[in-house]
C-alpha positions as a Markdown table, in Angstrom:
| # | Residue | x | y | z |
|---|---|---|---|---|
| 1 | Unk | 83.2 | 105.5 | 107.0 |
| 2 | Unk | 81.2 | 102.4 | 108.5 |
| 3 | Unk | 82.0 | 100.0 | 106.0 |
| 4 | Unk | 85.7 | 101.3 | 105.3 |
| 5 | Unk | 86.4 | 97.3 | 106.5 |
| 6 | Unk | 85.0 | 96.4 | 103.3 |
| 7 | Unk | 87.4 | 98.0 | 101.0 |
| 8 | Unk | 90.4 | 97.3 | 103.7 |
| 9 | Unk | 89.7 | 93.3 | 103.6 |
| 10 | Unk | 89.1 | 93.6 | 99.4 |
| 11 | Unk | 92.7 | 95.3 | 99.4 |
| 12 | Unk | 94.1 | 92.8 | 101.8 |
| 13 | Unk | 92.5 | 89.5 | 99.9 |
| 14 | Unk | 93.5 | 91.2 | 96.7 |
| 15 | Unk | 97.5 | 91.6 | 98.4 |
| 16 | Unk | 97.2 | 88.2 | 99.3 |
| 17 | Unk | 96.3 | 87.1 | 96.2 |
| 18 | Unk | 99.3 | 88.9 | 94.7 |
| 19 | Unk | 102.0 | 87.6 | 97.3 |
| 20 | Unk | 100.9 | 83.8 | 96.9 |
| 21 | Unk | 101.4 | 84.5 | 93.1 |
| 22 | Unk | 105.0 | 86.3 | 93.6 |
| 23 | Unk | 106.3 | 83.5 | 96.0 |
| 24 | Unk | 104.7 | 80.8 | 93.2 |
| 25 | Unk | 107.0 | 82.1 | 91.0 |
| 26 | Unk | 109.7 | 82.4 | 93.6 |
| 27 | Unk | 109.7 | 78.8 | 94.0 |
| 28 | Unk | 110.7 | 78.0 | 90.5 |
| 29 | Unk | 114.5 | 79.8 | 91.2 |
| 30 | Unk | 114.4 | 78.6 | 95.0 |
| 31 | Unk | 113.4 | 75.9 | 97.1 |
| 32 | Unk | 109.7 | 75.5 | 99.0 |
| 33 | Unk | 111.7 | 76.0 | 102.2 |
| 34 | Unk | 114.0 | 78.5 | 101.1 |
| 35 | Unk | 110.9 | 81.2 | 99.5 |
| 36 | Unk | 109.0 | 80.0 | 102.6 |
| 37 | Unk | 112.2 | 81.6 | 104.4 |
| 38 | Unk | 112.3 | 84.8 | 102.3 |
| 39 | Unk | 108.4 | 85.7 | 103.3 |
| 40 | Unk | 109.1 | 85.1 | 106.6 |
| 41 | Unk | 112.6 | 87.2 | 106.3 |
| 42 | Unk | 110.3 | 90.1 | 104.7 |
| 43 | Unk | 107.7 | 90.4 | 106.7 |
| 44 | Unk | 110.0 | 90.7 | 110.3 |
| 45 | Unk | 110.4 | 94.6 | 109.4 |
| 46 | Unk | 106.5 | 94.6 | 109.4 |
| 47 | Unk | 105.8 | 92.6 | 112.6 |
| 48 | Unk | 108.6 | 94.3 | 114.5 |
| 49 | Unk | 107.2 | 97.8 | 113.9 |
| 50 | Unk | 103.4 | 96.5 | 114.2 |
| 51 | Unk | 104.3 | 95.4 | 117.7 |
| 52 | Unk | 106.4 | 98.6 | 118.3 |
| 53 | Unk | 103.0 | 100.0 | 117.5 |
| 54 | Unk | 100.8 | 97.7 | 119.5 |
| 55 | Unk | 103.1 | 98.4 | 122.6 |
| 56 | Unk | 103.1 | 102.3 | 122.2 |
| 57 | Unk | 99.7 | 102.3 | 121.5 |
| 58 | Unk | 98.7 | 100.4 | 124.7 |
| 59 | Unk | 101.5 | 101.0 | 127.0 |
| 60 | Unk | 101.8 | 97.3 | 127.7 |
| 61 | Unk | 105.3 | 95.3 | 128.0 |
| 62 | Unk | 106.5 | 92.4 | 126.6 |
| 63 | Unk | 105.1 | 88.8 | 127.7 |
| 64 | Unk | 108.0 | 87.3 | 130.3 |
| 65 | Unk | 110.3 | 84.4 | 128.4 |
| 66 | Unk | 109.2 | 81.7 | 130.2 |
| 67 | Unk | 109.2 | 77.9 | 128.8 |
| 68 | Unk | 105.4 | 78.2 | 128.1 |
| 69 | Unk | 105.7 | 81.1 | 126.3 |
| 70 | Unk | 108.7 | 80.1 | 123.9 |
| 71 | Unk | 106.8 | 76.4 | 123.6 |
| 72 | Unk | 103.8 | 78.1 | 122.3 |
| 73 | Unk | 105.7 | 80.6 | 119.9 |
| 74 | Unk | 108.1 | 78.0 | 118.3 |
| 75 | Unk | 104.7 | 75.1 | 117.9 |
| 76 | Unk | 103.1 | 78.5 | 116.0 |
| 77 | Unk | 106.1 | 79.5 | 114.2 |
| 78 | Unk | 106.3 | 75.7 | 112.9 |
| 79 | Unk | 103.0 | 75.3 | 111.9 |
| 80 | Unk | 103.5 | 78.8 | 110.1 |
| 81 | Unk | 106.4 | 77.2 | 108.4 |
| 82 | Unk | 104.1 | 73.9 | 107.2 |
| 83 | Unk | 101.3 | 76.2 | 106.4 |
| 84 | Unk | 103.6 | 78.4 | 104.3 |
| 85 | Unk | 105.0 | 75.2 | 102.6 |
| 86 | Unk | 101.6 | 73.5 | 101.5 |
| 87 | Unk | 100.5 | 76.9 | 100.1 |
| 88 | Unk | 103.7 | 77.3 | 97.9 |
């Protein structure tokens, strides 16, 4: 049970792998931007319960909305967006 990380990262490069080569193909029906929009779209049901999770699990609130915060989000969730661009 040590090394269980192995097999976890191998199964995760390996999903990666496979959702780079589904949004590939993706992008010859729909624009860079608009798969980049449909992972993005897909993986909100994930995040939303991973942080439902991650808040549960440490009995921690939200971070407070305040202009820092939502500067640093949106300058992450761009850079997401290029990022998600180049790769396609």
């Amino acid at each position: 049970m040590d090394h269980f990380w192995i097999v976890l990262t191998v199964l995760a490069a390996l999903l990666q792998a496979i959702r780079t080569a589904a949004q590939r193909d993706l992008n010859k029906h729909l624009s860079t931007l608009a798969t980049t929009y449909v992972r993005s779209l897909f993986g909100l049901p994930v995040l939303a319960l991973y942080l439902a999770v991650v808040l549960a699990a440490t009995g921690e609130r939200l971070p407070t909305f305040n202009f820092p915060f939502l500067a640093y989000t949106f300058v992450g969730a761009m850079a997401q967006v290029l990022a998600t661009s180049l790769l396609i």
